[in-house]
Backbone bond lengths (Angstrom), bond angles and torsions (degrees), N, CA, C in turn:
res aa  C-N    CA-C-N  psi(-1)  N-CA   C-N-CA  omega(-1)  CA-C   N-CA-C  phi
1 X - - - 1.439 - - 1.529 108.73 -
2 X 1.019 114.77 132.64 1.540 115.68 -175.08 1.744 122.11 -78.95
3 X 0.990 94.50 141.93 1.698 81.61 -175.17 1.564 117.28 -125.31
4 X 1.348 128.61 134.62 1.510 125.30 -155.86 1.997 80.14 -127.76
5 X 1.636 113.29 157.94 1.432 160.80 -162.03 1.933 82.98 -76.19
6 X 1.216 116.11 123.29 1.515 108.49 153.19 1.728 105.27 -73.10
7 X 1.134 119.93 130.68 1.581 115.71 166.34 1.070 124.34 -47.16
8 X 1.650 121.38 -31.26 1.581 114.21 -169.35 1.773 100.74 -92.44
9 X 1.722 116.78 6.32 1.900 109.57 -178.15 1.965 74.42 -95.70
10 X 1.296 124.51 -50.94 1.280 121.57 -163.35 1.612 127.60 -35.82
11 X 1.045 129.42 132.66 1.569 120.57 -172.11 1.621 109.43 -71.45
12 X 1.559 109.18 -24.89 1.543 96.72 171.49 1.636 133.40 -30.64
13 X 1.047 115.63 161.17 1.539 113.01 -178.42 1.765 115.63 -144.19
14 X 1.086 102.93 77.21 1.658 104.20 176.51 1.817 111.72 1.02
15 X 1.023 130.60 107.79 2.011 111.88 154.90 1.461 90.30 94.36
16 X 1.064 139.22 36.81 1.419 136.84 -171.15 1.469 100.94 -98.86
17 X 1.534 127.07 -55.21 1.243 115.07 175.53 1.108 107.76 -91.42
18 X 1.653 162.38 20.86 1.017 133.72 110.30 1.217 130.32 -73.88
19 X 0.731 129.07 -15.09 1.884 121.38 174.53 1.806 115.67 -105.86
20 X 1.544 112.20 -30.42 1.552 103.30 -158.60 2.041 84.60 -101.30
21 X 1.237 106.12 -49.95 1.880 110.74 -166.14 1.297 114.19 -48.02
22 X 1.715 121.98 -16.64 1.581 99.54 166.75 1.801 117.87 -92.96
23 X 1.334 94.35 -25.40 1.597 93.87 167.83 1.454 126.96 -49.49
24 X 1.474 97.21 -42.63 1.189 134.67 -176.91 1.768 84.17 -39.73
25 X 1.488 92.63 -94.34 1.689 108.31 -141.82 2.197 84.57 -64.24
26 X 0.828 119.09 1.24 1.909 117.86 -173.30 1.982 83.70 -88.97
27 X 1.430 130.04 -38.18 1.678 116.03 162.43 1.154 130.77 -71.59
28 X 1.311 111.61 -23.49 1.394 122.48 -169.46 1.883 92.23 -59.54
29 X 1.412 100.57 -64.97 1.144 131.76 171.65 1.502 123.73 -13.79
30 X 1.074 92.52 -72.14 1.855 122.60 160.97 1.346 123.26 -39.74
31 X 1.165 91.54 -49.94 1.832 128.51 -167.18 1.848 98.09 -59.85
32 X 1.373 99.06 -60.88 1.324 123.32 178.65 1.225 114.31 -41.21
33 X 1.197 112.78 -63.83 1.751 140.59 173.46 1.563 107.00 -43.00
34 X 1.187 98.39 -33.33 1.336 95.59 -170.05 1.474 129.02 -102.43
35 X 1.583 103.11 -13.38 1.191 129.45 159.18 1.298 119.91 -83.91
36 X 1.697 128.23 -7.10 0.937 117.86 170.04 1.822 116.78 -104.21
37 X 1.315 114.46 2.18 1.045 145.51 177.44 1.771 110.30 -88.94
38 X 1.457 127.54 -15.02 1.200 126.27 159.81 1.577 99.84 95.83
39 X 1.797 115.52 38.93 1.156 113.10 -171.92 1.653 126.34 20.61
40 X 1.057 119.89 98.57 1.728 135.93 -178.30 1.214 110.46 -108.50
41 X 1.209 125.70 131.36 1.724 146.25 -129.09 1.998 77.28 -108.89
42 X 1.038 131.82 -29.30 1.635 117.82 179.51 1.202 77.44 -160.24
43 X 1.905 83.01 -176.90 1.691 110.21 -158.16 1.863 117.83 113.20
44 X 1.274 105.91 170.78 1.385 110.87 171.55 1.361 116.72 -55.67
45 X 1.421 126.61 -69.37 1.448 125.90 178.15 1.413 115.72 -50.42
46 X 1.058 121.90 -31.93 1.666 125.93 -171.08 1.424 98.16 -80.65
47 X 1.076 122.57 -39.15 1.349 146.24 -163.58 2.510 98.52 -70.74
48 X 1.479 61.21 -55.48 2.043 68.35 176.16 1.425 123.58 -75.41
49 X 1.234 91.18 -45.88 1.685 111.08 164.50 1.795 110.61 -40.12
50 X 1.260 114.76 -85.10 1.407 105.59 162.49 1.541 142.78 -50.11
51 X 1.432 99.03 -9.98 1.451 109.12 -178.68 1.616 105.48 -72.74
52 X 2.041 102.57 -51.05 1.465 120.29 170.03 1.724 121.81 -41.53
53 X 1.535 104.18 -62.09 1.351 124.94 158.33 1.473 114.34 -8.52
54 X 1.783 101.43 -76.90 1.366 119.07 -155.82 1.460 101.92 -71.94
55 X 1.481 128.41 -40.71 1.743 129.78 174.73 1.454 101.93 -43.77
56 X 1.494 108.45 -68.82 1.371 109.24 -167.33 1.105 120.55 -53.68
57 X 1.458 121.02 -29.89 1.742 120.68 172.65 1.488 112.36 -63.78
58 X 1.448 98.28 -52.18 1.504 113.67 161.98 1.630 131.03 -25.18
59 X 1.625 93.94 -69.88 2.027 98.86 157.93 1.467 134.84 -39.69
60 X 1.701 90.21 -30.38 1.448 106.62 -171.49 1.741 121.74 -90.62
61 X 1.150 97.08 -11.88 1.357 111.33 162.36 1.750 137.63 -95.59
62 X 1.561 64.53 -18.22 1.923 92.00 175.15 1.742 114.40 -61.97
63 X 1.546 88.62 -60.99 1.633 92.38 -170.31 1.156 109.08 -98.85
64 X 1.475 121.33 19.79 1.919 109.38 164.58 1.784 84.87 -100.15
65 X 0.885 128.80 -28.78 1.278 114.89 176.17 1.968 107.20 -62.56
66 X 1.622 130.96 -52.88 0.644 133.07 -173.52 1.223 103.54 -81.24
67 X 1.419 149.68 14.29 1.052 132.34 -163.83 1.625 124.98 -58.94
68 X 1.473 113.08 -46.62 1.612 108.32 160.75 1.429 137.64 -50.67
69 X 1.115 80.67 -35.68 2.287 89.23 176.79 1.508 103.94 -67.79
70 X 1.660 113.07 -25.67 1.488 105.11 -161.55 1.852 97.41 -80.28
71 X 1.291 110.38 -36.25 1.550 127.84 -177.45 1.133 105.60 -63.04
72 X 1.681 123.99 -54.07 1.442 117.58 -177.30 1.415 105.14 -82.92
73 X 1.020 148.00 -8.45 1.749 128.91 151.58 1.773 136.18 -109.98
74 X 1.839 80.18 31.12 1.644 104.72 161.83 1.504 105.15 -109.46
75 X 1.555 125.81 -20.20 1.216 140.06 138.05 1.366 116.79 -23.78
76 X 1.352 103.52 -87.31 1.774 115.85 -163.86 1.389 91.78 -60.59
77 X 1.551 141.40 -55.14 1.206 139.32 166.60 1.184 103.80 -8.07
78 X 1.423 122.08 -81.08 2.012 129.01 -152.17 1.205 91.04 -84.56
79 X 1.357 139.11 -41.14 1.917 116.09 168.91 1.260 113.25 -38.76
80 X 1.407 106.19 -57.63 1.381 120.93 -155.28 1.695 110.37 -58.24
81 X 1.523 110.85 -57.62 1.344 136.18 -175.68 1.775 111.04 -48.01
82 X 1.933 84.72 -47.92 1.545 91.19 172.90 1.242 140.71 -154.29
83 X 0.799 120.28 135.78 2.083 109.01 -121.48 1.587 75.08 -104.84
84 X 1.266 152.73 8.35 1.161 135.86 -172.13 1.809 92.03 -113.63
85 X 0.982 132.18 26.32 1.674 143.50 151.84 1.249 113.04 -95.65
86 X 1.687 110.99 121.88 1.230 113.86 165.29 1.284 106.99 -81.81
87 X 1.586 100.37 167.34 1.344 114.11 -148.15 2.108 85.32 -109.69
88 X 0.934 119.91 -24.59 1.402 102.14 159.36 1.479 140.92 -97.12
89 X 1.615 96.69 25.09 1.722 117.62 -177.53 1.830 82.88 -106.10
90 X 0.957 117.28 -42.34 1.494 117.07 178.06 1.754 111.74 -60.81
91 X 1.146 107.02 -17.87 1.482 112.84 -161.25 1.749 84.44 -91.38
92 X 1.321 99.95 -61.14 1.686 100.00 -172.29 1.785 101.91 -62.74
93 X 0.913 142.73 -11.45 1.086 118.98 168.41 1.752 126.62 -63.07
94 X 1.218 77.56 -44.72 1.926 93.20 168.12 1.357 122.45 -51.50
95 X 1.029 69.42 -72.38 2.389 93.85 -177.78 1.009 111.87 -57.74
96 X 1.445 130.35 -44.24 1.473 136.49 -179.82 1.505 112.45 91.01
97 X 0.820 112.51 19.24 1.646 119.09 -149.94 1.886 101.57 -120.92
């Protein structure tokens, strides 16, 4: 019997590279800056550094909270866009089922 990932044990994250992956790599970034700066307890970089930090955690709380709204209007999206998608091949993509 075959067995498929429930989505909600899966580490995936609905909207991850559009909403969380530029924050993302904009801390990494920061992060860098700031490590090459000899980590400094205040100041501008420390100052940005955590500012970056806190968005990206921020994003990340955003859309596991929103995670259905983001699924059901990436949905209506590909109906919409293209009307030659069934709407229960879209369903099984999700569900797995």
């Amino acid at each position: 019997m075959p067995h498929t990932s429930d989505r909600k044990s899966s580490a995936r994250i609905s909207g991850w590279s559009e909403y969380v992956e530029p924050l993302r790599k904009k801390s990494l970034v920061w992060h860098k800056l700031w490590c090459d700066y000899n980590r400094p307890h205040n100041g501008i970089v420390a100052d940005c550094m955590r500012r970056s930090r806190a968005l990206y955690r921020y994003e990340i709380r955003r859309i596991r909270k929103n995670e259905e709204a983001i699924i059901r209007d990436r949905i209506a999206d590909a109906l919409l866009n293209d009307p030659r998608r069934s709407f229960w091949t879209e369903v099984r993509k999700i569900t797995s089922k």
